[in-house]
N, C-alpha and C positions, 0 to 999 in steps of 0.2 A: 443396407443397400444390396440388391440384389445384381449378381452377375451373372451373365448369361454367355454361353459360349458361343463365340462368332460363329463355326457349322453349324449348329443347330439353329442360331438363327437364321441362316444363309438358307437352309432345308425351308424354316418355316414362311420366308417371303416365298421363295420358291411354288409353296404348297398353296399361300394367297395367291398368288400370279394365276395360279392357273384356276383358281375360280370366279376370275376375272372373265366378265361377257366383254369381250371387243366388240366395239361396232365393225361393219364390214365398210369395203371401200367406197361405198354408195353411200351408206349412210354417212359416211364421214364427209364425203363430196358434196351429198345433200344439203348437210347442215353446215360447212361451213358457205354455201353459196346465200344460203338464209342469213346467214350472220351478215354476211357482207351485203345483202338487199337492206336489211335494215340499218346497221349502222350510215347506209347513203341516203335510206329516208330521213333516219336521226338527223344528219348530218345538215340536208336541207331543211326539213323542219327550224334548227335554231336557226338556220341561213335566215330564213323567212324572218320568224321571231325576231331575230335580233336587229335584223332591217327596218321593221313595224315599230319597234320600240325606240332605235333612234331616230326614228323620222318623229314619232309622236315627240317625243321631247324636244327634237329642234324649233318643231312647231310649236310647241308650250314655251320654251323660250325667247322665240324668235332669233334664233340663228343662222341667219342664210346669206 
């Protein structure tokens, strides 16, 4: 089992961190305003879906 010493590991996150590409504030703006356009397409999509399918089965069973 290998031990590692917390500095040095502390250094070598440090040393990842910073070859780390950040998005910039735009892009992050950008893309979470995408996220939330689609999850509200998702969202209606099933609406629709799930609407279409229990009308089809009330109607196959005659439930009304």
């Amino acid at each position: 089992m290998a031990t590692t010493n917390p500095l040095k590991f502390l250094q070598e996150v440090r040393q990842e961190v910073s070859k780390v590409s950040w998005p910039s504030r735009n892009e992050t703006l950008v893309s979470t305003v995408m996220v939330l356009i689609m999850v509200i397409i998702a969202s209606i999509f099933f609406l629709v879906a799930d609407q279409v399918i229990s009308w089809l089965v009330q109607l196959m069973l005659s439930i009304r």
